[in-house]
N, C-alpha and C positions, 0 to 999 in steps of 0.2 A: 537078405542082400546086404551088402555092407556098403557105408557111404564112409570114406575117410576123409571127406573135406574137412578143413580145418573149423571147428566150431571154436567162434568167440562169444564167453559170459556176457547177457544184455543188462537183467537182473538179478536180486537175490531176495527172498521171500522169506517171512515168520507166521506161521498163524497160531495163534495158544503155544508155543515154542519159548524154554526157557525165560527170564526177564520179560518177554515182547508178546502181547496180545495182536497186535498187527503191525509188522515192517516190512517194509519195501524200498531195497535200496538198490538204485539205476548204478551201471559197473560205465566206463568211462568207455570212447571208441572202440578204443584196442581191448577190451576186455577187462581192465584193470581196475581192482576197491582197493582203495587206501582207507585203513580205520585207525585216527588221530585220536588220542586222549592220555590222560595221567595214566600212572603206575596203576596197577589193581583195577582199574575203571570195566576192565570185562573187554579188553579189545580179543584179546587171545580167546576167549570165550566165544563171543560172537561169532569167529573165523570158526569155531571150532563147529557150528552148528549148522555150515555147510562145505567144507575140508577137512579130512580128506571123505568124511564119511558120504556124502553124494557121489563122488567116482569112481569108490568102486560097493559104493553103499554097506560097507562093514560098522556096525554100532557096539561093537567092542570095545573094552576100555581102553585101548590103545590109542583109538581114534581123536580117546579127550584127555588123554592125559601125556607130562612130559614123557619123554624116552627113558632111560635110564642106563643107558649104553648100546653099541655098535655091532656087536659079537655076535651074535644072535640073528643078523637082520636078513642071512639068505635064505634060513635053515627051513622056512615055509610061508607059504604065497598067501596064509589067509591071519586074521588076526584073531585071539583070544582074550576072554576076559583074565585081567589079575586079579587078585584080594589085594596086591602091593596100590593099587592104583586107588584114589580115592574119588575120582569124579567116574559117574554112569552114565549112560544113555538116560535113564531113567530120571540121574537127577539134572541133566541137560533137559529135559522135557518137564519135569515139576518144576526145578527151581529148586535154589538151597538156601538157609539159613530163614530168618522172620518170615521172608516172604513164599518159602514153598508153599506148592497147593499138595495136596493128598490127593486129588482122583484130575483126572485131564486127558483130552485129546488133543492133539495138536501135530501140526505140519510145517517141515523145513522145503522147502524148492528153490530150481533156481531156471531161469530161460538163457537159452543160449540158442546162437544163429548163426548161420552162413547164406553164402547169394543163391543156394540154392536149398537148402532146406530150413526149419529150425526147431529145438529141442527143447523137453522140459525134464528135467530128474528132481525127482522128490520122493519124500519117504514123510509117510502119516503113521502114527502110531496113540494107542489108548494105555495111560498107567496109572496104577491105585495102589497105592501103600498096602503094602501086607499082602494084595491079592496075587496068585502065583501063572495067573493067566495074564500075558504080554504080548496082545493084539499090534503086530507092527505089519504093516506092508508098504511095498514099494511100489513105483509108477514108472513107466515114462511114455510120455505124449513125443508121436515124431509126427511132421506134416513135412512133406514134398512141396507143398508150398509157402515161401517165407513171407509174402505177405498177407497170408491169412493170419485172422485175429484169434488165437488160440484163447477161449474164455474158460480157466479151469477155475471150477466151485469147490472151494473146499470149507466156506463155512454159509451157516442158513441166514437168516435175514436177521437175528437178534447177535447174530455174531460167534455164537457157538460154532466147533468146528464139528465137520461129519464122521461119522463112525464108516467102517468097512463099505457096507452097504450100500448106507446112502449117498455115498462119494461116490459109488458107480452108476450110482442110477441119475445123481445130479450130470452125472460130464457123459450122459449116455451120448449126447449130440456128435462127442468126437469119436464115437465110433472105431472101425479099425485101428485108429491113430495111436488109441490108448493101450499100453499093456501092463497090468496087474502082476506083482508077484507075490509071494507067500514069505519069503525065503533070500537072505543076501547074497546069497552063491549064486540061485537063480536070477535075480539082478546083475550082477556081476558078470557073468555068462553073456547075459543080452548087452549090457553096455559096450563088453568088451571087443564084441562081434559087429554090433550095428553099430554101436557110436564113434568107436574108437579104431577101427581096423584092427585089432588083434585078432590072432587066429583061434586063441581062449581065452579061457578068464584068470588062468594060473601069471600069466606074462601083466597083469595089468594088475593083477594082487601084489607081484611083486614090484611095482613099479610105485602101488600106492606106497607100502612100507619103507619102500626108499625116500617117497617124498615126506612121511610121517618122522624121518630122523630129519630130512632136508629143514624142516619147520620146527624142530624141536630145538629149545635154550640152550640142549647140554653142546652145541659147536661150539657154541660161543665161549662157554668157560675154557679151552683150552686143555680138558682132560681126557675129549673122546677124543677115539681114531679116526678117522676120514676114510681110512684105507679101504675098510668092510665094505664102505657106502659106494666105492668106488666101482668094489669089485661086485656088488649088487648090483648096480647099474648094467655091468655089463654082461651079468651071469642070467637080467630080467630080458633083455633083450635077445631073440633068436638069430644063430648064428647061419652065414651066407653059404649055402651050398658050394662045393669046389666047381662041379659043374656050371653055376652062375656064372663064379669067377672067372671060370676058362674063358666063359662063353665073352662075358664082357674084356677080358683081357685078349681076344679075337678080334672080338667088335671094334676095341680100341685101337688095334694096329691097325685094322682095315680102313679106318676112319685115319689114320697117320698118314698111312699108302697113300688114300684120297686126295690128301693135305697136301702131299708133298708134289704129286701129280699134277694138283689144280695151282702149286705154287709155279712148276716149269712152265705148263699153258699160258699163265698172267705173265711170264719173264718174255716168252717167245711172242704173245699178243704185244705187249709193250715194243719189242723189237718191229715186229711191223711196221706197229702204228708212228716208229722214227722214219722205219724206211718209206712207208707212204707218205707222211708230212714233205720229207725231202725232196720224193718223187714231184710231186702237187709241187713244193714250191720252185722247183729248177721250170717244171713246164709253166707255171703261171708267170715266168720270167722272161722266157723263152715266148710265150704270145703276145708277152706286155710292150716288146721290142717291136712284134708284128703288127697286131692288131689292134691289142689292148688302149695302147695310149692314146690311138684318135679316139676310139671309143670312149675312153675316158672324158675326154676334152668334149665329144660329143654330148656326151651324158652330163659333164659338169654346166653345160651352156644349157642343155635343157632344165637344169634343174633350174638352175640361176633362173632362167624365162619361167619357171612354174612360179618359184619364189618371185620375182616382181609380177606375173601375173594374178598371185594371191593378193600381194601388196595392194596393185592397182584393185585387185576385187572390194579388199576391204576398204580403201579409200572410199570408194563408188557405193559401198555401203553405210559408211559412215557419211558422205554427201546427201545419200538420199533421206538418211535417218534426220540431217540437218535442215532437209528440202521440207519435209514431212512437218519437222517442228517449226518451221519459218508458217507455211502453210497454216497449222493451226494457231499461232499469232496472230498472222492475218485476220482470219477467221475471228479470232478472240476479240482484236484491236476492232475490226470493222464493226460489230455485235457493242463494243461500248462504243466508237462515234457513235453508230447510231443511235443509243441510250444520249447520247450527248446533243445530239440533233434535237430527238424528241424533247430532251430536258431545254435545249437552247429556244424551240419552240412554244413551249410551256410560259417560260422567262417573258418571253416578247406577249404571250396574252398578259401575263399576270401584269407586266407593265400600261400596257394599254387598259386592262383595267382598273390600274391603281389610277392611271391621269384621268381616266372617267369619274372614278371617284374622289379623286381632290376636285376634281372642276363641282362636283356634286358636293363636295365638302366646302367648297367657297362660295358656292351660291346661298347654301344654307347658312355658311359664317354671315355673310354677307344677311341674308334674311335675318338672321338671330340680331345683328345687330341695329338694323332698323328697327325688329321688334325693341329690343332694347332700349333704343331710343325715345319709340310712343311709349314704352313703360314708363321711362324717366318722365317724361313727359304728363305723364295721364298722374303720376306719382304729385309731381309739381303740381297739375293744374287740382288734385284732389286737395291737396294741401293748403294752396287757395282757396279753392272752396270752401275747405272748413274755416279757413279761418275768413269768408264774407259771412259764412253764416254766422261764425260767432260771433262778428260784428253787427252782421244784422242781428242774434238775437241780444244785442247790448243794447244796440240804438231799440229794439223791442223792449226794452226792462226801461231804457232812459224815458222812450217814450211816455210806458206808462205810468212811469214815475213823475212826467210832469203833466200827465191826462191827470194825476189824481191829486198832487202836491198845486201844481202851477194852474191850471186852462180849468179843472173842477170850481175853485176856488174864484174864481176871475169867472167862470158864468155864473154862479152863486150870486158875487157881489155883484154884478151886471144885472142881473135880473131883478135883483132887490131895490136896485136904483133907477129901474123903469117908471116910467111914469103911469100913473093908474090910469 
């Protein structure tokens, strides 16, 4: 079955491939790589390792190498190796110069999608220097549906890429999806049919060839023709049955006729819709004398009463909204007097018992100072005291002092001067 929806490029893939052990580079909304760098940096290279050879899968040297003129370009739809040409598939797939490898597997692909389906084309191939067996096959994975996650294996766990084989048996999960060729013609065939709406593969070989001068240097130098390229284009392309033609140049007048028909109906429609306007307005004139203008006057007083009776509503709802908040002031104001009462109440004990306690503070002042006074007192009469005692014990010291100095002495002599 063929899908011709238009497929746009999502990615573009390398595995063991020229220069690149593994690249993967994302193609922009609309489909489009731009590859920026110096002179000689390998841009045209790169391009070359998935254009034109993926679309119509040709690995002839044409595919890698420049053009070398124009003459030539309708004479056959498929491409062949030259000995003129110096780059190969093969050495697209080793590598050239210090860094070639001698033995390699490796795989070009690329994914492309539409809102309804989407695609993968690639081509895996094995080469060995000298050896004269050139194990290449082609692929392409379609799915019906564009958001399933298409996981294609094409290398094992160490990085190595798969041979024939085992690349069947790794992607066995997609099933129908996947189809295998042998052969780029066979390739070419299927692309041309399912991918691309062509009705073979010869219209799409020649279409590749025209794009492979389209991308070739020598336009630029200002020595080739354009002309060949021109008339490829149009020699690649299948020409319109006259039949078609007829048929659409039938089609087309009938679709004219249509036109020209549906143009009078809109002129004549238009003409009505004057004369009904006019109709309507002479009679809407015609009752506005009769009827219309009490009616009107009617209607404008009713409205005017709607309009002040909305007025009046909203007033009445703005009053009440005012009533409401007055109301909870009220409420609010009555809830702090009465906080105010209570506190006013509070005030009058606390005063009453602060007089209670001064009168109890001035009794006690009052006590404290009498005691105060027997202090002073008891102070004073202590102080007297001591100082009687310490005159008594002076007049005690005088005393004994003249019991032993004066009154001893004097009964001594007294007694000595008794008479026997």
């Amino acid at each position: 079955m063929t899908d011709s929806q238009q497929l746009t490029p999502v990615s573009y893939h390398l595995r063991q491939f020229n220069k690149y052990a593994h690249l993967d580079m994302p193609a922009s909304k609309n489909g489009n790589l731009t590859i920026i760098g110096e002179n000689a940096v390998g841009k045209t290279t790169l391009a070359n390792c998935f254009f034109p050879m993926l679309i119509d899968g040709a690995i002839a040297t044409p595919s890698f190498n420049a053009a070398k003129g124009t003459d030539k370009i309708s004479q056959s739809a498929t491409t062949r190796n030259s000995a003129r040409d110096t780059r190969t598939f093969e050495s697209m797939l080793l590598g050239w110069g210090p860094g070639a490898m001698k033995v390699r597997t490796g795989y070009t692909y690329m994914r492309l999608a539409a809102s309804k389906r989407q695609v993968i084309l690639g081509i895996g191939a094995h080469r060995a220097t000298g050896d004269t067996r050139k194990p290449t096959w082609w692929f392409v994975v379609i799915s019906d549906d564009p958001s399933r996650q298409l996981n294609l294996q094409t290398t094992d766990s160490t990085g190595a890429c798969l041979d024939k084989a085992a690349f069947l048996k790794a992607n066995g999960d997609l099933g129908a999806d996947l189809h295998l060729f042998e052969s780029a013609l066979d390739y070419r065939d299927f692309v041309a049919s399912r991918i691309y709406g062509f009705s073979n593969g010869e219209t799409l070989g020649k279409l590749a060839n025209v794009y492979r001068l389209l991308a070739s240097p020598i336009l630029t130098s200002g020595n080739a023709k354009f002309s060949p390229i021109k008339a490829a284009l149009q020699n690649a392309q299948e020409g319109i049955d006259d039949q078609v033609i007829q048929a659409v140049a039938n089609s087309q007048r009938e679709v004219n006729r249509n036109l020209g028909l549906l143009d009078r109906l809109k002129h004549g429609q238009d003409r009505l819709q004057k004369l009904q306007n006019t109709i309507f307005w002479g009679n809407l004139n015609h009752l506005n004398e009769l009827i219309l203008s009490r009616y009107s006057d009617t209607h404008a007083a009713y409205e005017q009463a709607q309009i002040d009776a909305a007025q009046a509503q909203q007033k009445v709802t703005k009053y009440a909204d005012q009533i409401k908040l007055l109301q909870e002031n009220i409420q609010n104001n009555q809830a702090h007097l009465d906080q105010l009462r209570d506190a006013q109440i509070q005030q009058k004990s606390i005063r009453q018992q602060r007089a209670l306690y001064q009168t109890q503070i001035d009794t006690e002042t009052k006590r404290l100072q009498t005691y105060q006074y027997y202090q002073d007192q008891l102070t004073t009469l202590t102080a007297k005291q001591q100082e009687l005692q310490d005159q008594q014990n002076d007049l005690a010291v005088q005393q004994d002092q003249l019991q032993r100095h004066q009154l001893s002495p004097l009964q001594a002599q007294i007694s000595t001067q008794r008479p026997t």
